[in-house]
Residue, then its C-alpha position, 0 to 999 in steps of 0.5 A: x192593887x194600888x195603882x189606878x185601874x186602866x179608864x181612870x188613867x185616861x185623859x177623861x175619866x169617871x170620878x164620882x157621881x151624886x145622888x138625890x135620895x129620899x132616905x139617905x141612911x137607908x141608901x148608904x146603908x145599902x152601899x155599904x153592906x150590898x156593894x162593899x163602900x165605906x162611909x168617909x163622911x156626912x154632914x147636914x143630909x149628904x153622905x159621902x162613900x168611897x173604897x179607900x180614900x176615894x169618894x166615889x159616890x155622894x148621897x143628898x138627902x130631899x125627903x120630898x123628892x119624888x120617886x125617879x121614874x125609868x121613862x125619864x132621863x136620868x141614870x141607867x145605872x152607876x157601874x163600880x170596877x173592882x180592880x180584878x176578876x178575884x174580887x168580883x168572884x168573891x163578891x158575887x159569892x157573897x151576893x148568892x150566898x146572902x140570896x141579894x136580889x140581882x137583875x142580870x149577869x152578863x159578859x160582854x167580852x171586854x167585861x164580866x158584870x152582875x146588875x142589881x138596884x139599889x132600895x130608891x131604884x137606881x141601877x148598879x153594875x159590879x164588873x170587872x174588866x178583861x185583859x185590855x189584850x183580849x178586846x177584838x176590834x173593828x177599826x175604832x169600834x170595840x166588840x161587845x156583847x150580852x151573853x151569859x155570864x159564866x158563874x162557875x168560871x167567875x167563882x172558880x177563879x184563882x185567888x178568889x177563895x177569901x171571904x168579901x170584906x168590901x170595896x178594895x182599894x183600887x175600886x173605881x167608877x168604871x163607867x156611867x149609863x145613861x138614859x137619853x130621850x135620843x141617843x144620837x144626840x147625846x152622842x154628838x153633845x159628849x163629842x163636843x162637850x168632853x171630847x169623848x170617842x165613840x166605841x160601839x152602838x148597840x143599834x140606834x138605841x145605844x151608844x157607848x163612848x170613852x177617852x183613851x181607848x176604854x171600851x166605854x166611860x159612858x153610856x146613854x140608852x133609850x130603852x125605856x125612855x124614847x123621846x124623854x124631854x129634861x129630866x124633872x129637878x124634882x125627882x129622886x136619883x141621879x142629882x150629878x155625874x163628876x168627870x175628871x179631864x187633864x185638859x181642865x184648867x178650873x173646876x165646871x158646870x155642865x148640863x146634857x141635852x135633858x137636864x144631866x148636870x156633867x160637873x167637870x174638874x182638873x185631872x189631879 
């Protein structure tokens, strides 16, 4: 598949993330052999992966950062889409047959997804994306749940018979969850900040939100971290996250109402 999946053609879109991390060989390890990235380059402490020649996830080293801590805000997780169901089969074959340590298996009717984290704590989600004719609506609310995910379906689909050999070009940063102190909040701030819709709420807890009718691009949650102030500069973890937005004219900084600095450049 070498076409752009679905949410990396809309007018805002996810397009790489950065993290501080305290051994970054050690991470970048990590996302090479458990979730399938390539390394494309490294200098001076900063690694570089991607599927591809799409960097998609940049790894800066600070030895003294301390540990991220979940009742900050920060990154909930980081959730790579693989272009077709075939390839998250293979992947989650490959996961049970080397006994990775998961977190959770979920299908949420727009999506098929397995969670797991990554050595310095920060969370992943591998999904990949149901046919965007299969989403039911309620007005401009998209439906979705957490409900088990069917494993002997995943693992039973058709074309999914080859051995994983990594990240397939086509492979994108779907979507990024974050954790938020509030979340009405951070709501209203990326409605304002990038335009961003809102898709569905799981609650007060919860809210998703995205451009061009994905069902979200991202994520913000205070399940561990109710009334969190600004994320300490000092932490391991989430260090950016890069969007692009065809409304764009020069590459931004931005930063959330807890200290998430939002990096904003021209849609190519």
């Amino acid at each position: 598949m070498n076409e752009l999946s679905f949410p990396a053609t809309a007018p805002v879109s996810v397009a790489e993330i950065g993290l501080k991390a305290r051994d970054a060989d050690k991470l970048a390890a990590f996302y090479c052999d458990t979730v399938g990235l390539a390394e494309l380059s490294r200098r001076s402490g900063t690694i570089v992966l991607g599927a591809g020649d799409r960097p998609l996830l940049t790894i800066e080293e600070d030895a003294a950062a301390a540990l991220d801590d979940p009742r900050e805000a920060g990154l909930f997780h980081t959730a790579f889409l693989l272009p077709a169901r075939a390839d998250l089969a293979r992947w989650a074959r490959r996961a049970i047959e080397r006994q990775t340590p998961l977190e959770g298996a979920s299908d949420h009717l727009v999506s098929e997804a397995v969670y797991l984290s990554d050595p310095e704590g920060n969370g992943i989600e591998i999904y990949a994306d149901r046919p965007r004719e299969s989403w039911q609506w309620d007005g401009s609310q998209v439906a979705m749940k957490t409900l088990p995910l069917d494993f002997q379906s995943l693992l039973a689909t058709r074309g999914a018979e080859g051995a994983w050999q990594g990240a397939p070009k086509g492979t994108v940063i779907g979507h990024v969850h974050l954790r938020v102190g509030e979340p009405a909040e951070a709501e209203q701030w990326w409605h304002e900040a990038l335009g961003l819709d809102t898709m569905a709420h799981y609650g007060p807890s919860a809210v998703f939100l995205a451009s061009g009718g994905y069902h979200h691009h991202i994520g913000a949650n205070n399940w561990h971290s109710p009334g969190a102030k600004r994320r300490d500069p000092g932490r391991a973890g989430l260090a950016w996250v890069r969007m692009r937005a065809v409304d764009a004219d020069e590459e931004k900084a931005l930063e959330d109402p807890w200290g998430t600095v939002v990096r904003v450049v021209p849609s190519s």
